[in-house]
C-alpha positions in Angstrom: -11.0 116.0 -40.9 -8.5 117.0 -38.3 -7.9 113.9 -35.5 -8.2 114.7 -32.1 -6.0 114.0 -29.2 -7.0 111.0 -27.4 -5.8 111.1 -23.5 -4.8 106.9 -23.8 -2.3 107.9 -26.4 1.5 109.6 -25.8 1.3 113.4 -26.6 5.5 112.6 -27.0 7.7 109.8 -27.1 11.5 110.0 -27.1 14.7 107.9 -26.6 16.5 108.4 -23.5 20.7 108.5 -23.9 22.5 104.7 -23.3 19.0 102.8 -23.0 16.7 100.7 -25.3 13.4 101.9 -23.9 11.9 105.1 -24.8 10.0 107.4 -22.5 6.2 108.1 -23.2 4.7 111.2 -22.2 0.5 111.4 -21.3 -1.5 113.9 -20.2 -3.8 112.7 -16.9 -7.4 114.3 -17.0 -7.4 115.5 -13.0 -10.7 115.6 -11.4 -11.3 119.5 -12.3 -10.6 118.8 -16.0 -7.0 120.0 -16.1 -4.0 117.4 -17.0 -1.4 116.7 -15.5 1.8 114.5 -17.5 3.5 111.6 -16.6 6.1 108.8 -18.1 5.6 105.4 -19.1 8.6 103.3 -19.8 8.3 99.9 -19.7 10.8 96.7 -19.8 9.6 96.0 -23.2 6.7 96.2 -26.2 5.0 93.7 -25.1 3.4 92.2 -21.7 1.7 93.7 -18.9 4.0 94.7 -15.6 4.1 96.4 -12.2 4.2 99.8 -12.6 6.2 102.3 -10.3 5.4 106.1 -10.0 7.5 108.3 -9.0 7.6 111.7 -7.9 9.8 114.2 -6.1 9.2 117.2 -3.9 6.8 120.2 -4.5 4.8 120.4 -8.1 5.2 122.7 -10.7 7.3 122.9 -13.5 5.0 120.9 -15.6 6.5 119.3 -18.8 10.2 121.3 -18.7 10.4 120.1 -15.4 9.5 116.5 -16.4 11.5 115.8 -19.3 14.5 117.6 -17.6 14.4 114.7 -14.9 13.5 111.6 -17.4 17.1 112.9 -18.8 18.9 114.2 -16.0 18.4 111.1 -13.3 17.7 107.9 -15.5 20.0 105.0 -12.7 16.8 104.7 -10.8 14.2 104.1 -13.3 16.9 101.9 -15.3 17.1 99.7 -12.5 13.2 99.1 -12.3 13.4 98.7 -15.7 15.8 95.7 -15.2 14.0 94.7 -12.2 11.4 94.3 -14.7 8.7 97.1 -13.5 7.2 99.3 -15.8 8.1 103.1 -13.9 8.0 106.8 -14.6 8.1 110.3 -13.5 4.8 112.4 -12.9 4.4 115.9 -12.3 1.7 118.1 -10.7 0.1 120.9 -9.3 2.1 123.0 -6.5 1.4 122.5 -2.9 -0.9 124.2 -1.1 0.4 125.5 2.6 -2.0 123.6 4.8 -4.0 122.9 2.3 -4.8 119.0 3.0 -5.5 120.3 7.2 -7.9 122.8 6.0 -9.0 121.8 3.4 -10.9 118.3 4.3 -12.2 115.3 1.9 -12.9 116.3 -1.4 -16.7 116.5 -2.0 -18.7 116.4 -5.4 -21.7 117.3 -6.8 -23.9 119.4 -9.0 -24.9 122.3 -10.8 -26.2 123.6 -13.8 -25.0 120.2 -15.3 -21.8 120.1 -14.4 -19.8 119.4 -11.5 -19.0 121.7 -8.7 -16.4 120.8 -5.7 -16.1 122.2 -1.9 -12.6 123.1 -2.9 -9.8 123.0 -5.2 -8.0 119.3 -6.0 -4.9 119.3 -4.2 -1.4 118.2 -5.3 -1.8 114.1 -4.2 -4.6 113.9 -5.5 -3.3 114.4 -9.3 -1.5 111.5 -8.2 -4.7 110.0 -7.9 -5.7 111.1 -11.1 -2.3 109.4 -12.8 -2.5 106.3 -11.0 -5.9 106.0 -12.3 -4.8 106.8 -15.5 -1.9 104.8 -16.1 -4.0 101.7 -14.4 -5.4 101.4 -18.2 -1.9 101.1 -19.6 -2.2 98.3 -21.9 1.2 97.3 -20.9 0.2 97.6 -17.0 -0.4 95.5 -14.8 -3.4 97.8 -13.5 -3.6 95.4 -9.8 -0.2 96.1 -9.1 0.9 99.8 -9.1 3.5 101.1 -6.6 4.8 104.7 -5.6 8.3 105.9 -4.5 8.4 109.5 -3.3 10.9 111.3 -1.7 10.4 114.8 0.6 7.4 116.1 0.2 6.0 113.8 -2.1 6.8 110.9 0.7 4.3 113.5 2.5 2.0 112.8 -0.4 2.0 109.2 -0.2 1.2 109.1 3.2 -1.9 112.0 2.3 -3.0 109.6 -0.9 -3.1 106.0 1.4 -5.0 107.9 4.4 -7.5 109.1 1.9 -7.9 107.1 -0.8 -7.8 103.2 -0.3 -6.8 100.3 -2.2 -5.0 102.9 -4.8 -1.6 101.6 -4.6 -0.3 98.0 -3.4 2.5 99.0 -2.0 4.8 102.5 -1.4 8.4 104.0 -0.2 8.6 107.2 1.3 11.9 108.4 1.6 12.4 111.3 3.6 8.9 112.0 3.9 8.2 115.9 5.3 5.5 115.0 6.8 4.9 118.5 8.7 1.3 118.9 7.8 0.3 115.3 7.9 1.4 114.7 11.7 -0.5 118.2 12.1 2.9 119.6 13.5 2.7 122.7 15.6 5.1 125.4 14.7 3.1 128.3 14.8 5.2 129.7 17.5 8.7 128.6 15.9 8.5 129.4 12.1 8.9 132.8 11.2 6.2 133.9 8.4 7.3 135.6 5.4 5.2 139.4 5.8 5.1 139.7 1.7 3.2 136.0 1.5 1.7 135.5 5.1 2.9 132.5 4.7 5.4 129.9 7.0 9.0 129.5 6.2 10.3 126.3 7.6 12.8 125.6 5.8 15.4 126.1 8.4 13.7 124.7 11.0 15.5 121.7 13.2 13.5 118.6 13.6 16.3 115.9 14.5 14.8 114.7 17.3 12.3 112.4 17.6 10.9 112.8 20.9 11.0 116.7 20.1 8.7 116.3 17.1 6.1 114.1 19.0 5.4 116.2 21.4 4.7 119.0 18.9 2.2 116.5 16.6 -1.7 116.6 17.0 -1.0 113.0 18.0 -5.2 112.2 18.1 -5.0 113.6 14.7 -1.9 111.9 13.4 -3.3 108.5 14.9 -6.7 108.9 13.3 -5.0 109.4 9.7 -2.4 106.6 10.1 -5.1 104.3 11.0 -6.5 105.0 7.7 -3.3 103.7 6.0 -3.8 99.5 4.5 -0.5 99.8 2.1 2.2 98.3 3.0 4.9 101.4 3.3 8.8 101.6 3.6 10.0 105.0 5.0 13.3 106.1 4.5 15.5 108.3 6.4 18.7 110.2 6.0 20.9 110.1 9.4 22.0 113.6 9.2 18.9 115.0 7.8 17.4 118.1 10.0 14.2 116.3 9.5 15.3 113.4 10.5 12.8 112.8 13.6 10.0 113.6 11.0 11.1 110.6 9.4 11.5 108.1 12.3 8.5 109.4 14.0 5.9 108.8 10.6 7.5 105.4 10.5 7.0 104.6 14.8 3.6 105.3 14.3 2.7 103.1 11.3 4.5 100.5 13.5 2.7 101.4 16.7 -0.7 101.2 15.3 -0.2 97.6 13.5 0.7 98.8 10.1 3.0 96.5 7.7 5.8 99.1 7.6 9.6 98.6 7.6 12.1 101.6 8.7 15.6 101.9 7.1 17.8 104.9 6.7 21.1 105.8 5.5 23.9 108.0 5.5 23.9 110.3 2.7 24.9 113.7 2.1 21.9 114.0 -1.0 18.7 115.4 -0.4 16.9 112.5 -2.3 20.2 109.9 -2.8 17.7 107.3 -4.2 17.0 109.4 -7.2 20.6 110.5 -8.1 21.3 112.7 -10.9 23.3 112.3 -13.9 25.8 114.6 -13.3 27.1 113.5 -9.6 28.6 111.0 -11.9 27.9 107.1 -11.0 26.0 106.2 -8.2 27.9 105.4 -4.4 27.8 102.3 -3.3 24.9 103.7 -0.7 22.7 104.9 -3.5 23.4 101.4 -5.0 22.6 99.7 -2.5 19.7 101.9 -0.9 17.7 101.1 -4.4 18.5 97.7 -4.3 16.7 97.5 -0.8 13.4 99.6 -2.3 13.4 97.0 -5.0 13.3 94.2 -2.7 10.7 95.7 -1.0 9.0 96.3 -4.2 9.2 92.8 -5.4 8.0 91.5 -1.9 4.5 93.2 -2.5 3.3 93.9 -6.0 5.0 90.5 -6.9 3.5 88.4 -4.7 0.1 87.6 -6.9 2.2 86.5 -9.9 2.9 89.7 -11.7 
Protein backbone atom coordinates (compact mmCIF):
# COMPACT_ATOMS: atom_id res chain seq x y z
CA UNK A 1 0.00 0.00 0.00
CA UNK A 2 1.32 3.42 -0.94
CA UNK A 3 2.31 5.71 2.42
CA UNK A 4 0.90 8.90 2.75
CA UNK A 5 2.53 12.17 3.51
CA UNK A 6 2.25 12.98 7.03
CA UNK A 7 2.34 17.06 7.61
CA UNK A 8 4.92 16.33 11.05
CA UNK A 9 7.45 14.92 8.69
CA UNK A 10 10.07 17.03 6.13
CA UNK A 11 8.64 16.84 2.56
CA UNK A 12 12.81 17.69 1.80
CA UNK A 13 15.83 17.82 3.66
CA UNK A 14 19.16 19.04 2.35
CA UNK A 15 22.68 20.08 3.42
CA UNK A 16 23.45 23.67 3.27
CA UNK A 17 27.21 24.63 1.71
CA UNK A 18 30.12 25.14 4.89
CA UNK A 19 27.58 23.99 7.72
CA UNK A 20 26.81 20.78 9.71
CA UNK A 21 23.12 21.20 9.98
CA UNK A 22 20.81 20.45 7.34
CA UNK A 23 17.67 22.40 6.47
CA UNK A 24 14.17 20.68 6.74
CA UNK A 25 11.46 21.57 4.70
CA UNK A 26 7.39 21.18 5.99
CA UNK A 27 4.43 21.99 4.69
CA UNK A 28 2.05 24.17 7.32
CA UNK A 29 -1.77 23.17 6.95
CA UNK A 30 -3.19 27.11 6.94
CA UNK A 31 -6.56 27.59 8.27
CA UNK A 32 -8.37 27.18 4.70
CA UNK A 33 -6.52 23.81 4.05
CA UNK A 34 -3.73 25.14 1.87
CA UNK A 35 0.13 24.75 3.08
CA UNK A 36 2.38 26.88 3.29
CA UNK A 37 6.54 25.69 3.76
CA UNK A 38 8.93 26.52 6.19
CA UNK A 39 12.65 25.46 7.54
CA UNK A 40 13.66 23.78 10.52
CA UNK A 41 17.34 23.77 11.28
CA UNK A 42 18.30 23.16 14.54
CA UNK A 43 21.78 23.37 16.70
CA UNK A 44 21.71 19.68 16.77
CA UNK A 45 19.74 15.99 16.64
CA UNK A 46 18.98 16.03 19.75
CA UNK A 47 17.22 18.46 22.52
CA UNK A 48 14.52 20.83 22.46
CA UNK A 49 15.35 24.76 21.71
CA UNK A 50 14.03 28.29 21.01
CA UNK A 51 12.94 28.46 17.86
CA UNK A 52 13.27 31.70 15.60
CA UNK A 53 11.09 32.40 12.43
CA UNK A 54 11.85 34.32 9.99
CA UNK A 55 10.47 35.98 7.17
CA UNK A 56 11.09 38.79 4.74
CA UNK A 57 8.93 41.19 2.78
CA UNK A 58 5.81 40.31 0.56
CA UNK A 59 4.73 36.34 0.05
CA UNK A 60 4.92 34.46 -2.92
CA UNK A 61 7.38 32.54 -4.48
CA UNK A 62 6.58 29.55 -2.49
CA UNK A 63 9.25 26.73 -2.32
CA UNK A 64 11.83 28.36 -5.25
CA UNK A 65 11.67 31.34 -3.38
CA UNK A 66 12.43 29.43 -0.06
CA UNK A 67 15.20 27.27 -0.86
CA UNK A 68 16.77 30.09 -2.94
CA UNK A 69 17.14 32.09 0.44
CA UNK A 70 18.06 28.97 2.87
CA UNK A 71 21.14 29.02 0.19
CA UNK A 72 21.66 32.45 -0.74
CA UNK A 73 21.62 34.27 2.93
CA UNK A 74 22.78 31.40 5.51
CA UNK A 75 25.25 34.28 8.15
CA UNK A 76 21.99 35.03 10.00
CA UNK A 77 20.55 31.73 10.63
CA UNK A 78 24.23 30.41 11.29
CA UNK A 79 24.53 32.61 14.00
CA UNK A 80 21.19 31.47 15.74
CA UNK A 81 22.42 28.32 15.18
CA UNK A 82 25.56 29.04 17.30
CA UNK A 83 23.52 31.10 19.57
CA UNK A 84 21.92 27.89 20.05
CA UNK A 85 18.26 28.62 18.67
CA UNK A 86 16.61 26.36 16.45
CA UNK A 87 15.58 29.03 13.28
CA UNK A 88 14.26 29.04 9.72
CA UNK A 89 12.80 30.63 6.79
CA UNK A 90 8.86 30.56 6.03
CA UNK A 91 7.13 31.53 3.15
CA UNK A 92 3.49 32.60 2.36
CA UNK A 93 0.64 33.82 0.76
CA UNK A 94 1.05 37.44 -1.07
CA UNK A 95 -0.32 40.52 0.54
CA UNK A 96 -3.44 41.69 0.19
CA UNK A 97 -3.64 45.86 -0.38
CA UNK A 98 -5.55 46.80 2.70
CA UNK A 99 -6.50 43.68 3.31
CA UNK A 100 -5.95 43.49 7.24
CA UNK A 101 -8.09 47.32 7.43
CA UNK A 102 -10.88 45.90 5.54
CA UNK A 103 -10.84 42.94 6.14
CA UNK A 104 -11.50 42.62 10.14
CA UNK A 105 -10.99 39.44 12.61
CA UNK A 106 -11.18 36.30 11.04
CA UNK A 107 -14.51 34.52 11.83
CA UNK A 108 -15.45 30.71 11.65
CA UNK A 109 -18.16 28.66 11.36
CA UNK A 110 -20.35 26.22 9.47
CA UNK A 111 -21.96 24.74 6.71
CA UNK A 112 -22.83 21.70 5.10
CA UNK A 113 -20.19 20.17 7.44
CA UNK A 114 -17.49 21.93 6.80
CA UNK A 115 -16.13 25.25 7.56
CA UNK A 116 -16.95 28.43 5.94
CA UNK A 117 -14.99 31.92 6.86
CA UNK A 118 -16.12 35.82 6.46
CA UNK A 119 -13.05 36.15 4.29
CA UNK A 120 -9.93 34.87 2.95
CA UNK A 121 -6.80 34.04 5.55
CA UNK A 122 -4.47 36.69 5.05
CA UNK A 123 -0.64 36.63 4.70
CA UNK A 124 0.25 36.83 8.89
CA UNK A 125 -1.88 34.67 9.57
CA UNK A 126 0.02 31.70 7.65
CA UNK A 127 2.45 32.77 10.04
CA UNK A 128 0.05 31.77 12.55
CA UNK A 129 -0.46 28.63 10.90
CA UNK A 130 3.58 27.86 10.97
CA UNK A 131 4.17 28.91 14.36
CA UNK A 132 1.57 26.59 15.34
CA UNK A 133 2.98 24.08 13.38
CA UNK A 134 6.49 24.12 14.14
CA UNK A 135 5.39 24.53 18.11
CA UNK A 136 5.06 20.48 17.75
CA UNK A 137 8.69 20.21 16.60
CA UNK A 138 10.02 17.57 18.59
CA UNK A 139 13.15 19.39 18.78
CA UNK A 140 11.25 22.76 19.82
CA UNK A 141 10.91 24.26 22.56
CA UNK A 142 7.10 24.90 21.74
CA UNK A 143 6.91 27.85 24.95
CA UNK A 144 9.57 29.71 23.50
CA UNK A 145 9.15 30.65 19.78
CA UNK A 146 10.39 34.11 18.44
CA UNK A 147 10.08 36.01 15.07
CA UNK A 148 12.40 38.39 13.22
CA UNK A 149 10.92 40.17 10.16
CA UNK A 150 12.13 42.74 8.21
CA UNK A 151 9.80 45.34 5.76
CA UNK A 152 6.74 44.18 5.45
CA UNK A 153 6.89 41.22 7.31
CA UNK A 154 8.05 43.59 10.44
CA UNK A 155 4.41 44.89 9.35
CA UNK A 156 3.24 41.37 9.90
CA UNK A 157 4.55 40.95 13.27
CA UNK A 158 3.11 43.85 14.55
CA UNK A 159 -0.60 42.49 12.59
CA UNK A 160 0.07 38.79 14.30
CA UNK A 161 0.76 40.23 18.18
CA UNK A 162 -2.38 42.82 17.86
CA UNK A 163 -4.47 39.86 16.89
CA UNK A 164 -3.38 36.92 18.10
CA UNK A 165 -2.02 36.72 21.71
CA UNK A 166 0.44 34.78 23.51
CA UNK A 167 1.67 33.39 19.88
CA UNK A 168 5.23 34.39 20.13
CA UNK A 169 7.42 35.34 23.38
CA UNK A 170 9.23 37.74 21.90
CA UNK A 171 9.82 39.60 18.26
CA UNK A 172 12.21 42.07 16.02
CA UNK A 173 10.82 44.11 13.53
CA UNK A 174 13.30 45.60 11.43
CA UNK A 175 12.22 48.14 9.21
CA UNK A 176 8.70 47.50 9.68
CA UNK A 177 6.35 49.19 6.73
CA UNK A 178 3.81 49.57 8.77
CA UNK A 179 1.60 51.79 6.27
CA UNK A 180 -1.55 49.83 6.79
CA UNK A 181 -1.21 48.97 10.45
CA UNK A 182 -0.82 52.81 11.69
CA UNK A 183 -3.91 53.12 9.14
CA UNK A 184 -1.73 55.75 7.22
CA UNK A 185 -3.63 58.20 5.01
CA UNK A 186 -2.23 58.62 1.58
CA UNK A 187 -5.14 58.53 -0.42
CA UNK A 188 -4.38 62.00 -1.60
CA UNK A 189 -0.47 61.40 -2.16
CA UNK A 190 -0.06 57.88 -3.88
CA UNK A 191 -0.74 57.78 -7.32
CA UNK A 192 -2.90 54.48 -8.26
CA UNK A 193 -1.84 52.40 -10.97
CA UNK A 194 -5.21 52.70 -13.63
CA UNK A 195 -4.48 48.82 -14.97
CA UNK A 196 -4.71 47.50 -11.10
CA UNK A 197 -6.76 50.28 -9.18
CA UNK A 198 -4.46 49.76 -6.92
CA UNK A 199 -1.78 52.25 -4.76
CA UNK A 200 1.76 52.58 -5.65
CA UNK A 201 3.79 53.77 -2.77
CA UNK A 202 6.74 52.73 -3.35
CA UNK A 203 8.20 56.10 -3.96
CA UNK A 204 6.61 57.76 -1.45
CA UNK A 205 8.81 59.86 1.32
CA UNK A 206 8.10 59.03 4.92
CA UNK A 207 11.38 60.38 6.73
CA UNK A 208 9.84 62.33 9.04
CA UNK A 209 8.41 61.35 11.99
CA UNK A 210 6.16 64.02 12.97
CA UNK A 211 4.96 64.03 9.13
CA UNK A 212 3.78 60.41 9.43
CA UNK A 213 1.79 61.01 12.73
CA UNK A 214 -0.11 63.36 11.63
CA UNK A 215 -1.24 61.23 8.70
CA UNK A 216 -1.98 57.98 11.04
CA UNK A 217 -5.62 57.11 12.29
CA UNK A 218 -3.93 57.63 15.71
CA UNK A 219 -7.39 56.22 17.68
CA UNK A 220 -6.94 53.36 15.42
CA UNK A 221 -3.23 52.81 15.66
CA UNK A 222 -3.59 53.25 19.59
CA UNK A 223 -6.36 50.69 19.84
CA UNK A 224 -4.22 48.01 17.90
CA UNK A 225 -0.92 48.76 19.74
CA UNK A 226 -2.69 48.33 22.91
CA UNK A 227 -3.43 44.93 21.83
CA UNK A 228 0.39 44.06 21.61
CA UNK A 229 1.87 41.82 25.15
CA UNK A 230 5.23 40.72 23.28
CA UNK A 231 8.02 42.14 24.03
CA UNK A 232 9.25 43.84 20.47
CA UNK A 233 12.60 45.33 19.13
CA UNK A 234 12.04 47.64 16.09
CA UNK A 235 14.69 48.37 13.93
CA UNK A 236 15.39 51.25 11.80
CA UNK A 237 17.71 52.18 8.89
CA UNK A 238 18.82 56.09 9.25
CA UNK A 239 18.59 56.79 5.65
CA UNK A 240 15.66 54.78 5.01
CA UNK A 241 12.60 56.90 3.15
CA UNK A 242 10.59 55.07 5.66
CA UNK A 243 12.42 55.84 8.26
CA UNK A 244 9.63 57.86 10.44
CA UNK A 245 7.38 54.73 9.85
CA UNK A 246 9.90 53.00 11.81
CA UNK A 247 10.43 55.48 14.73
CA UNK A 248 6.92 56.27 14.91
CA UNK A 249 5.59 52.24 15.33
CA UNK A 250 8.29 52.06 17.95
CA UNK A 251 7.18 55.71 20.02
CA UNK A 252 3.93 54.33 20.24
CA UNK A 253 4.74 50.89 21.73
CA UNK A 254 6.77 53.10 24.12
CA UNK A 255 4.02 55.58 24.78
CA UNK A 256 1.41 53.19 25.55
CA UNK A 257 3.64 51.02 28.21
CA UNK A 258 4.81 48.43 25.92
CA UNK A 259 8.29 46.50 26.66
CA UNK A 260 9.85 47.77 23.42
CA UNK A 261 13.42 48.79 22.77
CA UNK A 262 14.34 51.15 19.46
CA UNK A 263 17.68 50.88 17.72
CA UNK A 264 18.65 51.68 14.26
CA UNK A 265 21.55 51.72 12.06
CA UNK A 266 23.25 53.04 9.24
CA UNK A 267 23.13 50.82 6.35
CA UNK A 268 22.83 51.14 2.80
CA UNK A 269 20.82 47.35 2.61
CA UNK A 270 17.26 47.09 2.39
CA UNK A 271 17.14 44.25 5.09
CA UNK A 272 21.25 44.47 6.38
CA UNK A 273 20.24 41.87 9.08
CA UNK A 274 19.60 39.19 6.56
CA UNK A 275 22.68 39.71 4.28
CA UNK A 276 23.10 37.64 1.29
CA UNK A 277 25.71 35.47 0.18
CA UNK A 278 27.03 37.21 -2.55
CA UNK A 279 27.71 40.86 -0.85
CA UNK A 280 30.51 38.81 0.29
CA UNK A 281 31.14 38.75 4.35
CA UNK A 282 29.15 40.59 6.51
CA UNK A 283 30.19 44.58 7.64
CA UNK A 284 31.01 45.10 10.83
CA UNK A 285 27.24 46.82 11.14
CA UNK A 286 25.54 43.69 9.92
CA UNK A 287 27.83 41.93 12.56
CA UNK A 288 27.07 43.75 15.01
CA UNK A 289 23.28 44.66 14.36
CA UNK A 290 22.65 40.70 14.70
CA UNK A 291 24.62 40.39 17.60
CA UNK A 292 22.27 43.05 19.28
CA UNK A 293 18.86 41.00 17.98
CA UNK A 294 20.41 38.06 19.59
CA UNK A 295 20.87 39.72 22.80
CA UNK A 296 17.60 40.68 22.68
CA UNK A 297 16.56 37.26 21.87
CA UNK A 298 18.36 35.65 24.65
CA UNK A 299 16.88 38.28 27.10
CA UNK A 300 13.29 36.92 26.53
CA UNK A 301 12.75 33.35 25.29
CA UNK A 302 15.76 32.48 27.63
CA UNK A 303 14.65 33.73 30.55
CA UNK A 304 12.47 30.40 31.72
CA UNK A 305 15.44 28.12 31.29
CA UNK A 306 15.34 27.23 27.69
Amino acid sequence: MASFWEPSQPVLVEEVAGSTRPAAYYMADTRDGLYAPYVVRTPADEGTFPFVFLAYGNGGGGMDWLRRWVHTRPYVTERLLAAGYACGWSRYRTEVDLGFNRGGPLRVDGRQGMELMNRSPLEFEDELAILEHVRRHPNVDGDNLGHVGVSHAGEMLFKLASRYDGVVRAGVACEPANHEFLDLRLDDVAPVNPETGLRSIEELQFQDPAWVRSRINLPVAIERIDAIDVPMLVMGRDEDHLQGIFRVSYELLHEQGKDAEWVSWDHPLHGYIFPPLADGEPDAVQVDAISGLIEFLDRHLKSSGA
